[in-house]
C-alpha positions in Angstrom: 2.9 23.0 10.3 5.6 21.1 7.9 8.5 21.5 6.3 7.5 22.9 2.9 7.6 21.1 -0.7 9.0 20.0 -2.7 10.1 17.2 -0.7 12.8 14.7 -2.2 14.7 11.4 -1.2 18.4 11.5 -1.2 20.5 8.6 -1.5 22.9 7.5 0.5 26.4 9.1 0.2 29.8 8.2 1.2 32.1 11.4 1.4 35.3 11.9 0.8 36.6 10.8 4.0 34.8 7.5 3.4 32.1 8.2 5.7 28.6 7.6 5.2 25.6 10.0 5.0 22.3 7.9 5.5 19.6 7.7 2.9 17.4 10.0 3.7 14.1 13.0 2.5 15.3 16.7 2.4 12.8 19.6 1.5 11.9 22.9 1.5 14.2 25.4 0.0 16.9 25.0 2.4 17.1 21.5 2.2 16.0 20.4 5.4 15.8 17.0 6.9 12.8 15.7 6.9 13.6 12.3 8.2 16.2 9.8 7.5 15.3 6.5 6.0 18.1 4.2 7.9 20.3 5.7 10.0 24.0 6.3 9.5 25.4 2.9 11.5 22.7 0.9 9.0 24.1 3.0 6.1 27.6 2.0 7.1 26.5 -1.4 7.6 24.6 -1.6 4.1 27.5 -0.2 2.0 30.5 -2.1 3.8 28.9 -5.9 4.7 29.4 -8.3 2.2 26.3 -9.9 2.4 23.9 -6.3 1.4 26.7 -4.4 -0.9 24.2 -1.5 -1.3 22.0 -3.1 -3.4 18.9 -1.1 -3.3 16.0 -1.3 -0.9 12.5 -3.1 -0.7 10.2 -2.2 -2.7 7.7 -1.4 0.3 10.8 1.2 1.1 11.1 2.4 -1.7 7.6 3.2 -2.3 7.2 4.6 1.5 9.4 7.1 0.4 8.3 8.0 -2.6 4.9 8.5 -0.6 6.7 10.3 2.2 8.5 12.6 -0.4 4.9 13.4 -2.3 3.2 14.2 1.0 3.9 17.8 0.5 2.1 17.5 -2.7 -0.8 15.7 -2.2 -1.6 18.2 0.9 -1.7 21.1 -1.7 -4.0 19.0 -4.2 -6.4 18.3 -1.6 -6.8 21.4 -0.2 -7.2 23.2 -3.5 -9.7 20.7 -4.5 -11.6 21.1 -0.7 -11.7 24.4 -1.1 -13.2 24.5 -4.4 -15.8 22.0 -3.0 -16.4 24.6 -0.6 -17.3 27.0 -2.7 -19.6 24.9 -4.6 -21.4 24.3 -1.6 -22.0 27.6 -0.3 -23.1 28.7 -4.0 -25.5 25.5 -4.1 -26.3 24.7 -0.9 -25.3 21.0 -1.7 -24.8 18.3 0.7 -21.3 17.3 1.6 -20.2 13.9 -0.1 -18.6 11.0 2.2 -15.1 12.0 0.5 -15.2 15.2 1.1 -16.2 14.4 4.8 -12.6 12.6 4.3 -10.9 15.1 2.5 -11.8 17.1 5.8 -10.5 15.3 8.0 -7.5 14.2 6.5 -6.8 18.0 6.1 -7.2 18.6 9.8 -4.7 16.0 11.2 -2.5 18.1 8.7 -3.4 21.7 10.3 -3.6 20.4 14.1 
């Protein structure tokens, strides 16, 4: 089980009262956190120091996130395309291909 899609990356905040709400992923329909990506002393620090000033994130972070935030996603893609495979093979008696063999287990670290 998972929080449900669509998943999204927030970006760091600073409220009114000049506190700071860390960068983070929310999903589902309620917004829930999914996980935060720096917590809210490294937010501090990365808005305030005069060395950082906010100015963005690695690219590796960056992308981890926007993998993180597809995750939802991709597990829908890949289990509408098992399934179909599936189907296929029951109908044709086919053998199962090496990807699919992934696509399986992939799909049951998911559903544990």
């Amino acid at each position: 089980m998972h929080t449900p899609g669509p998943w999204k990356v927030i970006e760091r905040e600073i409220l009114e009262d000049k506190s700071v709400y860390p960068r983070r992923i929310d999903g589902g329909v309620m917004n829930m956190h999914v996980c935060f990506l720096e917590t809210p002393a490294v937010a501090h620090a990365y808005t305030y120091s005069d060395g950082w000033k906010g100015k963005g994130f690695s690219e590796f972070q960056q992308g981890n996130a926007r993998l993180i935030a597809a995750a939802p996603d991709l597990y829908a893609a890949l289990l509408a395309m098992f399934n179909e495979a599936t189907a296929r093979h029951a109908a044709n008696m086919t053998e199962w291909t090496d990807a699919e063999y992934a696509a399986r287990a992939a799909l049951a670290k998911v559903e544990v």
